[in-house]
N, C-alpha and C positions, 0 to 999 in steps of 0.2 A: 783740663782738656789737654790730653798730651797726644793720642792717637791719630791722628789726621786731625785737629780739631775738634774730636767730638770726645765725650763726657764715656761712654761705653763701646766696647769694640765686640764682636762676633768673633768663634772661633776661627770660622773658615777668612777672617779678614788677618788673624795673626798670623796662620798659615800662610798668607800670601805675604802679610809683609817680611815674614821669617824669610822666605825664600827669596826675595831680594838682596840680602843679605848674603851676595853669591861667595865670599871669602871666608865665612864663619860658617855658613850655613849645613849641615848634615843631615843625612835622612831619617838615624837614627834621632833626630831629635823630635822627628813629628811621631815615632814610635813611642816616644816617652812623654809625649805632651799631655796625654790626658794624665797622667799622676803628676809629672809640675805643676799643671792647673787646679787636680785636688790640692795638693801642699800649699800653694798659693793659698787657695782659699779656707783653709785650715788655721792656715797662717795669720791670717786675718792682713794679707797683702792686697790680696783681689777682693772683690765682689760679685757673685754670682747673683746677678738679679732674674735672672729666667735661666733655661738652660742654655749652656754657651755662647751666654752674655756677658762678659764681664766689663768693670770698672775697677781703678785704682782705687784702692782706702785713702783719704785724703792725709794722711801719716804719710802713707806708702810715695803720693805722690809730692809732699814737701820733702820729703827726705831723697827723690829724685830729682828735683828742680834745685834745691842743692849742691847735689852731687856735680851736675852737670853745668850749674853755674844760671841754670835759668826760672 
């Protein structure tokens, strides 16, 4: 559970949290979001369980909780 607490996130909820992110955030980045999300889940980073549903691979998310110390 990294997303607000919950287990899977919706695209239009990453959209919003992206754009909080008012110091990094770019416009082109929601132009290329749908091919990061393919690659992602290519990748076997994400999990598309319905359409623009995703979750972490639990890999994905130990090797984040890691990273970040949590």
């Amino acid at each position: 559970m990294i997303f607000g607490g919950k287990q899977t996130f919706t695209r239009p909820e990453l959209t919003k949290e992206m754009r909080t992110a008012t110091n990094y955030f770019k416009g082109t980045y929601l132009s290329n979001l749908s091919g990061t999300l393919s690659r992602l889940v290519s990748d076997n980073v994400l999990l598309e369980s319905s359409p623009d549903v995703y979750a972490l691979q639990a890999s994905a998310l130990a090797t984040l909780r890691t990273a970040i110390g949590g």
